[in-house]
C-alpha positions as CSV (number, residue, x, y, z in Angstrom):
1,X,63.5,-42.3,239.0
2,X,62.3,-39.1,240.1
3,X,64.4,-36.6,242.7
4,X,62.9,-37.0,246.3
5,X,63.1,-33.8,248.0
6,X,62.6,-33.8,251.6
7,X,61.4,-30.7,252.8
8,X,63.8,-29.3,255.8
9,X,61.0,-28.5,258.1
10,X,60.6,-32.8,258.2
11,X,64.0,-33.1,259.2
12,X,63.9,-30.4,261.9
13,X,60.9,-31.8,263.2
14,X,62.5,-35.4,263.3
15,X,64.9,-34.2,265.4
16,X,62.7,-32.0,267.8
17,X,60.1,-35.4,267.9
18,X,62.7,-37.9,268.1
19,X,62.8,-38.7,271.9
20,X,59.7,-39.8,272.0
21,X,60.4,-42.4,269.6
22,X,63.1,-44.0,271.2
23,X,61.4,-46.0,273.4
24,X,60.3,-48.7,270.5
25,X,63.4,-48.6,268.6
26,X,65.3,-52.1,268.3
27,X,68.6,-52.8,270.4
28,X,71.0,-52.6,267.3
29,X,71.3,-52.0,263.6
30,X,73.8,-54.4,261.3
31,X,75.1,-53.2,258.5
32,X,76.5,-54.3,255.5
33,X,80.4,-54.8,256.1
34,X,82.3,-56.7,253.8
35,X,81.6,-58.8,250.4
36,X,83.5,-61.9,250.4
37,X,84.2,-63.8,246.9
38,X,87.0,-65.1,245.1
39,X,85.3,-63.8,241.9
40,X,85.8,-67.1,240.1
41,X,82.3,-69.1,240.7
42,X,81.9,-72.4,242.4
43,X,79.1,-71.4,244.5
44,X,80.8,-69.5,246.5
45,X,79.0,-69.2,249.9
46,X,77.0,-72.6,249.7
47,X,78.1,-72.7,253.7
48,X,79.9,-70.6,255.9
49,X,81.5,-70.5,259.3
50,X,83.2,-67.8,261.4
51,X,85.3,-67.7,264.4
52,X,87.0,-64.5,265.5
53,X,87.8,-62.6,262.7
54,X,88.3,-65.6,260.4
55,X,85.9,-66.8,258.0
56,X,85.9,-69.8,256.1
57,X,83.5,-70.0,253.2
58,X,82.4,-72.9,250.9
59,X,82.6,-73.2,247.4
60,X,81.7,-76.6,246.7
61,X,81.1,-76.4,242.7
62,X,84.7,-74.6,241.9
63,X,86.2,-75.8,238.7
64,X,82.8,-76.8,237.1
65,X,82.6,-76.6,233.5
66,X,80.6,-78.2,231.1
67,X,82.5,-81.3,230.9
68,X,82.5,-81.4,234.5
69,X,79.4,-79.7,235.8
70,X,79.8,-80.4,239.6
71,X,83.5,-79.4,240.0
72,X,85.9,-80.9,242.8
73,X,85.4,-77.9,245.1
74,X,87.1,-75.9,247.6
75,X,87.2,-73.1,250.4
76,X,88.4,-69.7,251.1
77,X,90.0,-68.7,254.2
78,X,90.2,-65.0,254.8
79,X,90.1,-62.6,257.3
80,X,87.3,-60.0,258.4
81,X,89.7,-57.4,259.7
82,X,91.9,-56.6,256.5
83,X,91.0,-53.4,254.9
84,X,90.7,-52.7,251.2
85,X,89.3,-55.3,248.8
86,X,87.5,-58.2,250.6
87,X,88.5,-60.7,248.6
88,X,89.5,-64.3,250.6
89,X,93.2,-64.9,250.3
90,X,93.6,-68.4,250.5
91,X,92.1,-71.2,248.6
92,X,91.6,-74.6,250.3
93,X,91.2,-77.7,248.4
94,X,91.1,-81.1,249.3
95,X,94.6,-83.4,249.5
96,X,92.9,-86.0,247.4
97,X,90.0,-84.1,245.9
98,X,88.3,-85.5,242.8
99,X,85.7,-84.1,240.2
100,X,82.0,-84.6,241.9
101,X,83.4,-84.5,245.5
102,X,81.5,-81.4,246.3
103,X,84.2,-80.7,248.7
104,X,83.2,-77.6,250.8
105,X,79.6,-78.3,251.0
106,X,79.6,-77.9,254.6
107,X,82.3,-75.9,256.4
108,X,83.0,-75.2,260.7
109,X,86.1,-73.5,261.7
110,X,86.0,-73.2,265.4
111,X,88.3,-73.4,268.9
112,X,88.1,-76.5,270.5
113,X,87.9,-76.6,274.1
114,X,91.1,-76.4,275.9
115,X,92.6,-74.2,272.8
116,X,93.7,-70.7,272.4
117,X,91.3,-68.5,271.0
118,X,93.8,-68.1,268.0
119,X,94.0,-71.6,267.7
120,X,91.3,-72.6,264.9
121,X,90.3,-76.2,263.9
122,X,88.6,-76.6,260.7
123,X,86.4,-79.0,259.5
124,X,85.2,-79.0,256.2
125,X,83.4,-81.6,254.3
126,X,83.0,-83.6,250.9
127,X,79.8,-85.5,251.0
128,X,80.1,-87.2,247.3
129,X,83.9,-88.3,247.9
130,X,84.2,-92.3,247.1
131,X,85.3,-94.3,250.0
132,X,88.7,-95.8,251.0
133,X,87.1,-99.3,249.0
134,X,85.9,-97.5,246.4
135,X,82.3,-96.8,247.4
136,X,80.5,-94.6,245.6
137,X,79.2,-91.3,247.3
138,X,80.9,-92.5,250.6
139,X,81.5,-88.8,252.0
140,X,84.3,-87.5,254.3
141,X,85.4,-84.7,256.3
142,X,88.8,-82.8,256.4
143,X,90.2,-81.5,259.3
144,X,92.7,-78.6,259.4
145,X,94.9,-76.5,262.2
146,X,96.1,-73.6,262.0
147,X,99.4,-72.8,261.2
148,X,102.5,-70.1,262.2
149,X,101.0,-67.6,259.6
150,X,97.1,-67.9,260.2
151,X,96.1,-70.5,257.3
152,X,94.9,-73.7,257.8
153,X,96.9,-77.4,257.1
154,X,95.4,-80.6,256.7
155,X,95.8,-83.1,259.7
156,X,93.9,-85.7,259.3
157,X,90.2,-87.0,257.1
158,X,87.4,-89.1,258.5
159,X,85.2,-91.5,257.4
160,X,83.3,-93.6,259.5
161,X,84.2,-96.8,260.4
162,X,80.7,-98.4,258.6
163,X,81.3,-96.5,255.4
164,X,78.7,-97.5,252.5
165,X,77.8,-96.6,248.8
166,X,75.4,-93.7,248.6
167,X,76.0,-92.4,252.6
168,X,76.6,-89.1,252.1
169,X,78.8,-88.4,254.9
170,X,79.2,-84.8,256.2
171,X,75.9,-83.5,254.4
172,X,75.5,-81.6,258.1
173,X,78.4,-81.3,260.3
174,X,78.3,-79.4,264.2
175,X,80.7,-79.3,266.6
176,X,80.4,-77.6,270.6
177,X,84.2,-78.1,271.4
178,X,83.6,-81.5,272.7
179,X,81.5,-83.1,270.5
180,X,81.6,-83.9,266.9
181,X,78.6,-85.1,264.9
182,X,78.2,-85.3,261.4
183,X,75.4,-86.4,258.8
184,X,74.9,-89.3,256.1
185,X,71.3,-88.9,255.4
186,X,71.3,-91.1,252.1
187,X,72.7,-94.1,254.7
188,X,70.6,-97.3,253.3
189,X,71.7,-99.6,256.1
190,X,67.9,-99.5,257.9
191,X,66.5,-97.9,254.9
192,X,66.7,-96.6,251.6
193,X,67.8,-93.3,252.2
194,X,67.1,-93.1,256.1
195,X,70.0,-91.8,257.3
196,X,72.1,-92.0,260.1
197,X,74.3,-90.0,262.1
198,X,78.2,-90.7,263.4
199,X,79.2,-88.6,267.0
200,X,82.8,-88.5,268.0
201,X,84.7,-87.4,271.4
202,X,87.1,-84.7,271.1
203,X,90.0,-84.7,273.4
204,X,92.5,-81.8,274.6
205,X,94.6,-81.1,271.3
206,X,91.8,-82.2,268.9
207,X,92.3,-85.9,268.8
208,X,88.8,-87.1,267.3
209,X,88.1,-90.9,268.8
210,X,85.1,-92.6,270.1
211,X,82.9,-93.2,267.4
212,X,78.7,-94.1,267.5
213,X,76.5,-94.1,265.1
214,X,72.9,-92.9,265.5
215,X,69.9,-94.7,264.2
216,X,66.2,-93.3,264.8
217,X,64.7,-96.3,266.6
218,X,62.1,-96.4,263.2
219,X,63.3,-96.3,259.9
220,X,61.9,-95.0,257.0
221,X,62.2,-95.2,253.4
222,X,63.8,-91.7,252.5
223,X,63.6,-90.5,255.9
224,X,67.0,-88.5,255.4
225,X,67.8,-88.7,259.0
226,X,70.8,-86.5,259.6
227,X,69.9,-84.0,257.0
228,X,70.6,-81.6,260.2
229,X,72.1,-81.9,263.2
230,X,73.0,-79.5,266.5
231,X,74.6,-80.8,269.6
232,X,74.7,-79.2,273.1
233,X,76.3,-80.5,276.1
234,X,74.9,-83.9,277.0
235,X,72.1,-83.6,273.7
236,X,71.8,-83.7,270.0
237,X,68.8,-82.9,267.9
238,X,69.0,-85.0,264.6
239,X,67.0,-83.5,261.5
240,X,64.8,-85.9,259.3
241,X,63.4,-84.1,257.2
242,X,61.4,-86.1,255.3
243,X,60.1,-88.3,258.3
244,X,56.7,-89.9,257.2
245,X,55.9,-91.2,260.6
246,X,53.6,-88.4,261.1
247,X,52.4,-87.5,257.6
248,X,54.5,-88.4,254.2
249,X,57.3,-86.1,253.9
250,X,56.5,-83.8,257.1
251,X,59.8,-84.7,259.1
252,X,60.8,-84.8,262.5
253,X,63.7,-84.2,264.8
254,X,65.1,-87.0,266.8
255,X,66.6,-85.9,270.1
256,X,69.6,-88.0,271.7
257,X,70.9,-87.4,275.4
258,X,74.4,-88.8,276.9
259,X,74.4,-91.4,279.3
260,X,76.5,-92.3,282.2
261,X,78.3,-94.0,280.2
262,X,78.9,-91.4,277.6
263,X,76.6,-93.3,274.9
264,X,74.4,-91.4,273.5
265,X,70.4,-92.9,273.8
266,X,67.1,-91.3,271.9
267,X,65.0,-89.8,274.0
268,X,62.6,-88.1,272.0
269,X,60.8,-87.2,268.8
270,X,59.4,-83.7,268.2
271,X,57.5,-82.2,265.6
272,X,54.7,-79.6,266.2
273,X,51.2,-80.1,266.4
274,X,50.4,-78.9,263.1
275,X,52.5,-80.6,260.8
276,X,51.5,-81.4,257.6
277,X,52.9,-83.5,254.2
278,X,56.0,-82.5,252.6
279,X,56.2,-79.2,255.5
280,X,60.3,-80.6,255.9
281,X,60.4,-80.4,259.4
282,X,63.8,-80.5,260.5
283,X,65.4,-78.6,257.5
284,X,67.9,-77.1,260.0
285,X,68.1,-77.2,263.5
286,X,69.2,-75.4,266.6
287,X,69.9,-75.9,269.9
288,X,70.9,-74.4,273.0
289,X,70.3,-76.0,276.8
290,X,66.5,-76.8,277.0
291,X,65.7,-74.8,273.8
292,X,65.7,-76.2,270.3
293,X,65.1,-74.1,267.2
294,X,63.6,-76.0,264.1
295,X,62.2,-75.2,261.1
296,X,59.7,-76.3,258.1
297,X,61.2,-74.7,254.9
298,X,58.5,-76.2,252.6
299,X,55.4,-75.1,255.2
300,X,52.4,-73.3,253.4
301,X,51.2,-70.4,255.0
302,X,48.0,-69.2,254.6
303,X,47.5,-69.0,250.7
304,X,50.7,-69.1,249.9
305,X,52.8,-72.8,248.8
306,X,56.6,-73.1,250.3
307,X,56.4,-70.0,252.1
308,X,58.3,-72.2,255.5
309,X,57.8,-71.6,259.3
310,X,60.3,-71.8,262.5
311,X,59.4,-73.5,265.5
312,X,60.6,-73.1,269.0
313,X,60.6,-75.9,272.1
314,X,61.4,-75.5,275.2
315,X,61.8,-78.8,277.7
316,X,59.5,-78.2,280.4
317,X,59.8,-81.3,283.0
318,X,60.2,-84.4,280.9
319,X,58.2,-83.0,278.0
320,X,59.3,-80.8,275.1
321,X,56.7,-78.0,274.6
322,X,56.3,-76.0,271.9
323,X,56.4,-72.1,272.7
324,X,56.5,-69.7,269.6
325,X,56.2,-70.1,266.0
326,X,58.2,-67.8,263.5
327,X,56.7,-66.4,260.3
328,X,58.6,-64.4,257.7
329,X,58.5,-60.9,257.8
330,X,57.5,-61.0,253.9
331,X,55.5,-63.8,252.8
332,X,54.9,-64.8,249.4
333,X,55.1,-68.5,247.4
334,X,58.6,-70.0,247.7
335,X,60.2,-68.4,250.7
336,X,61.8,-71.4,252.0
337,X,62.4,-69.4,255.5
338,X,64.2,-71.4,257.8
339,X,66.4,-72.9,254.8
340,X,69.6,-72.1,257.6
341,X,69.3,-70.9,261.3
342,X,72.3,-70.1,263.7
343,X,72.2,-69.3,267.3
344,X,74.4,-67.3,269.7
345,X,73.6,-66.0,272.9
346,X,70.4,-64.2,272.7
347,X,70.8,-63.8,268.8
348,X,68.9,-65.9,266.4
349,X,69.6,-65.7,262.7
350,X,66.8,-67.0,260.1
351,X,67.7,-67.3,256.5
352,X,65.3,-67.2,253.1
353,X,66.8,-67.9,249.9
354,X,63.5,-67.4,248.5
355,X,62.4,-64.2,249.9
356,X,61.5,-61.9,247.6
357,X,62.5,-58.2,248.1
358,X,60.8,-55.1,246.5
359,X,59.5,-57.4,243.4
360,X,63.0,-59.7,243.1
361,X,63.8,-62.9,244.8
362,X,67.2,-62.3,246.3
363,X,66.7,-64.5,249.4
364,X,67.3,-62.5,252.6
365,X,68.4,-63.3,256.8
366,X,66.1,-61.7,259.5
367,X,67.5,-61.4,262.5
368,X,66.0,-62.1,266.0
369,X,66.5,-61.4,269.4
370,X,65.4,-63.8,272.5
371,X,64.0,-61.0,274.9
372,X,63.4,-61.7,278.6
373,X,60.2,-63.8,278.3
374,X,62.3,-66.1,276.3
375,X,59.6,-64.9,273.5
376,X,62.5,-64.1,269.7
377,X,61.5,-60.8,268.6
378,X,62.2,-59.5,265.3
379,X,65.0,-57.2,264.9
380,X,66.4,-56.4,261.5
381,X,65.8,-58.3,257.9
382,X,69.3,-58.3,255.6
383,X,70.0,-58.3,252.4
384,X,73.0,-57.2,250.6
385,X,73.7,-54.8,247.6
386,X,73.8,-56.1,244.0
387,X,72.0,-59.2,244.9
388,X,70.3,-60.3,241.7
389,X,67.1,-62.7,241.0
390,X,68.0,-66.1,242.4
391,X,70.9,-65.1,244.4
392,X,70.1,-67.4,247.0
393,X,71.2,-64.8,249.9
394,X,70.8,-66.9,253.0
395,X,71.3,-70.2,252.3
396,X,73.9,-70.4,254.9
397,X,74.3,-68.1,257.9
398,X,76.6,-68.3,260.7
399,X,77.0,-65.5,263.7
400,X,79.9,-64.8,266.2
401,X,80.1,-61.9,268.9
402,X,77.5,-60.1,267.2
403,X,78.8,-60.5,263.6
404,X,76.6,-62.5,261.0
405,X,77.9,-64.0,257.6
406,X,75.5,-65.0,255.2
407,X,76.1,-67.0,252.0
408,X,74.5,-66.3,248.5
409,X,75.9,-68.9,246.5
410,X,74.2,-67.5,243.1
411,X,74.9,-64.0,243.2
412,X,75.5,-63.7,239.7
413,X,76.0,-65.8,236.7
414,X,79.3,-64.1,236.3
415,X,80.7,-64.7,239.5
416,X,79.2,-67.5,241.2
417,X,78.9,-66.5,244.6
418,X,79.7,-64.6,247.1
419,X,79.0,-64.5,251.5
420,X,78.6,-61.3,252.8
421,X,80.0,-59.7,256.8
422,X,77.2,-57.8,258.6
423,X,78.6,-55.6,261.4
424,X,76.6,-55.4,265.0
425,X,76.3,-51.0,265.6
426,X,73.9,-49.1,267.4
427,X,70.6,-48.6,265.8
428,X,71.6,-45.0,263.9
429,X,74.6,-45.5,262.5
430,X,73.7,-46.3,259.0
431,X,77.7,-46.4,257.2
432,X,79.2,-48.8,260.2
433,X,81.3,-45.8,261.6
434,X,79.7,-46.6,265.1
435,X,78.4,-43.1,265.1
436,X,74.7,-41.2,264.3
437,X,75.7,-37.9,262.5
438,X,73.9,-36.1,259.5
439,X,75.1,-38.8,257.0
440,X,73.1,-41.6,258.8
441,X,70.1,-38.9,258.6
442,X,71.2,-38.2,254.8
443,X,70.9,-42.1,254.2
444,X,67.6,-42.3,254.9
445,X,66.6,-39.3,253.2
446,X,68.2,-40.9,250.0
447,X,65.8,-43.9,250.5
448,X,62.9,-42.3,251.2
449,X,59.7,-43.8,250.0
450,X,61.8,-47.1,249.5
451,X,59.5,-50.1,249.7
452,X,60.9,-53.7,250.7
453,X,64.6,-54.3,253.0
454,X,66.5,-51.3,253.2
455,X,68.7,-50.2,255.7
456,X,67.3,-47.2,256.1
457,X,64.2,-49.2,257.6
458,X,65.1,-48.5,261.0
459,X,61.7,-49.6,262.5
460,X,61.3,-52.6,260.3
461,X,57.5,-51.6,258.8
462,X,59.6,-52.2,254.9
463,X,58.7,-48.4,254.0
464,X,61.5,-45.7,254.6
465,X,59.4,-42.9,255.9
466,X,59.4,-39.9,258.6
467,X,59.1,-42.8,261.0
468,X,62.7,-44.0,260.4
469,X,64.2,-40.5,260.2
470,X,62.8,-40.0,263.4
471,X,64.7,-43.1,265.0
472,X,67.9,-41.7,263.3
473,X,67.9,-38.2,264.6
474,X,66.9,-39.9,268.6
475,X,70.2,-42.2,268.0
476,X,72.6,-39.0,267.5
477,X,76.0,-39.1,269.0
478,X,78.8,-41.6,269.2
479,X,77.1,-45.6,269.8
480,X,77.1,-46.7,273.5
């Protein structure tokens, strides 16, 4: 590659111009903070879950080999405020894990309601697991406490009370502090393959009773209803993604309110106006009050084949209304955006495992921000350094107090994974010192010309150019 010199004049002139760009610059900047891996395969990152400054991370494929190609699983508890090597500590397997139990597909580490902030539950999940009579792909989920000495202990494993060969239970698990719901979309009691969905109470001290099982009110034939699921209060939105009640294959999302009698009724069925076949509607799901978040990971856009499209509702009266759609910021074939969404506050956090940066598809997470017209504007794309082709970066995302994790569960052949910590700073600081000095300006001099995600893309246009060291020199000084 040939030496790019910036000529000094530029940067003088960056600096002297740069308050007139601050008025468009984005709110904040993340940057990369830690790489998370236990170096030994297994998927690593397949889901991920933070709370505080603990992350628990999925590896559902650990101990795979060729005589065993799916592995038992496991998951890595660590913590995001260690320094030196971030590498997880401890290694979570199941109490009665077997070979095909996929254990860790899913993971949610959390705080129940009525808990200390240090006190985490964990839930983590084992979709192919045979049932208590033997049944074949049965599914279960684990739950853990902490401990005296931050680690997480086993207390207990659900199944639901109507377990069945082929159910899949905990495919998609979500939790509010309350509420507990969790998916079996290969469920064949209506259906084959229509899914279903189990919701559970959670009292004071994490005692999980109450059990109900969701059905849509139609079933299909491989429907997977409960693929996704998101719960709110007094709601749950249930994912079917491949809903043919519409169009073969386009999905749907199935919303549930709580009655007065706490049981929970459907209310609803959404899916935007311009659904199509095989557009997945309901690949993953958000919600939040009268808001819900849902995307189409197999959606064509334009020319382009599984490129994938977010769509957001808002409940307006009695009806749900769709507001704003959500393209990738790149598009090409095989995007699959919207292949994971999570949702805090005002932050919304898309992921891509197909996205293709600069010529090589890594996969990549854009983040979002809902501004005061309730409109999600665009705010920073990630990706993470030494992603390969087919890392799969942003297959699973998950976002606390401003900090994102983001899973690329094929990093490498060599390693098998890996989730990576992205730190919330001001919109200068490059390095994640919470400062814009020279060496933020020197970073985007040492990218200039760069095409595709960078860092150094301050303004988002995927070209590091006199525009971005502009928006560097106006974010001088120590972050607000």
């Amino acid at each position: 590659m040939a030496e790019t010199r910036i000529p000094l004049a530029l940067i003088l002139l960056a600096f002297t111009s740069a308050s007139a760009h601050a008025n468009w610059m984005p709110n904040s900047h993340w940057v990369e903070a830690k790489k998370i891996t236990d170096n030994s395969g297994g998927h690593t990152g397949r889901s991920v879950s933070v709370s505080g400054t603990a992350v628990l991370v999925g590896a559902p494929y650990r101990g795979a080999d060729p005589f065993n190609p799916l592995g038992t699983g496991s998951a890595w508890l660590g913590t995001l405020s260690d320094t030196g090597l971030p590498i997880l500590g401890t290694e979570i397997t199941g109490p009665d894990s077997e070979e095909g139990d996929l254990f860790g597909l899913q993971v949610l580490l959390t705080t129940l309601d009525g808990s200390d902030e240090s006190f985490k539950t964990g839930f983590i999940t084992a979709p192919r697991r045979t049932g208590e009579a033997g049944e074949l792909l049965a599914g279960a989920v684990y739950r853990y406490q902490s401990d005296a000495h931050g680690g997480l202990v086993h207390q207990s494993t659900l199944v639901p009370s109507s377990q069945s060969s082929n159910q899949m239970f905990g495919t998609s698990i979500t939790c509010d502090g309350q509420t507990l719901a969790v998916g079996a979309p290969r469920d064949m009691t209506n259906a084959l393959t229509g899914g279903c969905v189990y919701v559970y109470a959670i009292e004071e001290g994490g005692t999980i009773v109450g059990e109900q099982r969701l059905d849509p009110r139609y079933s299909y034939q491989e429907q997977f209803f409960g693929f996704s699921v998101a719960v709110d209060g007094d709601r749950i939105a249930v994912g079917a993604f491949a809903d043919s009640h519409i169009q073969p294959y386009a999905g749907a999302v199935y919303i549930y309110e709580r009655d007065a009698d706490s049981m929970w009724q459907q209310v609803d069925v959404i899916a935007p106006d311009e659904l199509a076949g095989f557009d997945f509607f309901g690949t993953a799901v958000a919600l939040h009050d009268d808001t819900l978040i849902a995307t189409s990971n197999n959606r064509s856009v334009g020319n382009y084949a599984n490129v994938g499209r977010a769509y957001v509702f808002q409940k307006i009266g009695d009806d749900w209304m769709q507001t704003q759609t959500i393209d990738p910021p790149l598009i090409s074939n095989n995007v699959y955006w919207g292949a994971s969404i999570c949702w805090e506050d005002d932050l919304l956090v898309i992921g891509a495992n197909g996205m293709v940066d600069d010529g090589v598809r890594t996969g990549a997470a854009s983040v979002l921000r809902q501004e005061t017209n309730e409109v999600f504007a665009f705010q920073q794309t990630l990706v993470a350094d030494g992603l390969g082709v087919g890392a799969a970066f942003g297959i699973a995302t998950d976002i606390e107090d401003g900090r994102i994790i983001v899973g690329a569960p094929e990093l490498t052949l060599e390693s098998g994974g890996a989730a990576f910590s992205f730190d919330e700073t001001c919109i200068g600081d490059l390095d994640g010192d919470h400062r814009a000095t020279i060496q933020d300006v020197m970073v985007v001099v040492s990218q200039w010309d760069d095409n595709g995600i960078s860092t150094a893309d301050l303004n988002q246009d995927f070209t590091v150019d006199v525009s971005d060291l502009m928006i560097a020199a106006a974010s001088w000084g120590v972050c607000p």
